[in-house]
N, C-alpha and C positions, 0 to 999 in steps of 0.2 A: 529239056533236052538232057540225056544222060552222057558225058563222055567217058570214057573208061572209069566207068562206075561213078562217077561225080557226078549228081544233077546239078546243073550251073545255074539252073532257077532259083533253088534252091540258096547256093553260094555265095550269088548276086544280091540276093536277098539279106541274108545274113551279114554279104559286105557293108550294105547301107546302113542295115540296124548298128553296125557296131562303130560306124567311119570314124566317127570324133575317140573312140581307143586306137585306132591304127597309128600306127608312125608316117609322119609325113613325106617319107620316101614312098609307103604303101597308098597313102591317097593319092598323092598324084600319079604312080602306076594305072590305080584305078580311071583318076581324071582322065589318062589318055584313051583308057576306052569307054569314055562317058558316061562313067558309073559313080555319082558320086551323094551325098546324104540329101541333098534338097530330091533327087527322083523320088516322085512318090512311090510309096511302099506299104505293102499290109503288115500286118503283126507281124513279128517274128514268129518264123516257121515252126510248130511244135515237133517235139524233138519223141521220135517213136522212140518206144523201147521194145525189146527183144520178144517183150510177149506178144506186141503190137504185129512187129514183124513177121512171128513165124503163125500167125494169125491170118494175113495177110497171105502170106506164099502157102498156108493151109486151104485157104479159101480157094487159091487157085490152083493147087492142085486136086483140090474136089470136081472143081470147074472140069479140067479137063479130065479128069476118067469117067466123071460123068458123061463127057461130048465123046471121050474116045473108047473109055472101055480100060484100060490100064495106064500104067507111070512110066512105059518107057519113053522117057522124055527127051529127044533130041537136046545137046548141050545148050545149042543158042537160039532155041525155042523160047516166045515171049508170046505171053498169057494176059490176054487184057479185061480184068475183072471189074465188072460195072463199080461204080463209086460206092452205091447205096449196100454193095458189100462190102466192099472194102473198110469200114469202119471209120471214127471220126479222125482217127489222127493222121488219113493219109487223103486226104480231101487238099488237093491240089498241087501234089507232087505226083510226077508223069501223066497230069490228065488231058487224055486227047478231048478234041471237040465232043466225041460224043460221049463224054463224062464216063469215061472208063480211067482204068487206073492200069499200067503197064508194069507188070512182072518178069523178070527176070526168070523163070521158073524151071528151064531147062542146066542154067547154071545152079540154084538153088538146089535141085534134087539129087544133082553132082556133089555137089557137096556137104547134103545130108548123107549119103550114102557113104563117103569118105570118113563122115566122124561119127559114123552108126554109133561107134559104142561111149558118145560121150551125152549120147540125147536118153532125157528122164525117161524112162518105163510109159510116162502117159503121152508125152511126144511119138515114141517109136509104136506106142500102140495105135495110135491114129493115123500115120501111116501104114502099121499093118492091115486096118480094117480096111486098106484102099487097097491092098494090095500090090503094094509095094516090093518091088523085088530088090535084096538086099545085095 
């Protein structure tokens, strides 16, 4: 679950792995809402990077001009890219039941479009080829 942009699956997770560095003000915070190092827990979460990222919101914006035809993308428009694209590093963050991966993609396009001119020549060209309006 995302809340203003925090996956708290995500956080939760993280809480556990690190419990024994937190200050014991911070654990027992945690202890009251029954979050504490004995819950079982996977690995620590791999941590994306930017290329992971815009990989990811690349993917699904192919997704949708292929289903729609162009990028004007409603602001709070969310794009749920099968897993098996989505790539290794994002295998169980926002995955619904049926193994998709939920993108932000209408905020994302907002906000490439706001920093057009800080995105590399090979970035802005692959949006171009989608046809992107700038």
């Amino acid at each position: 679950m995302v809340v203003q942009g925090e996956d708290l699956g995500r956080w939760v997770q993280a809480q556990r792995h690190d419990f024994d560095q937190l200050q014991l003000a911070q654990q027992w915070l945690l202890g009251v809402l029954d979050i504490d190092a004995s819950a079982p827990s996977e690995e620590r979460p791999v941590k994306r990077t930017q290329d992971h990222k815009w990989a990811l919101n690349l993917t699904a914006a192919r997704q949708f001009h292929a289903r729609e035809g162009h990028l004007n993308i409603p602001r709070k428009h969310v794009e749920a890219v099968p897993v098996e694209l989505a790539g290794p590093a994002v295998t169980g963050r926002d995955s619904t039941p049926e193994d998709t991966v939920l993108v932000d993609l209408g905020m994302w396009t907002a906000n490439v479009r706001r920093r057009a001119d800080k995105l590399t020549d090979q970035r802005r060209g692959e949006l171009d080829r989608l046809g992107m309006r700038w």
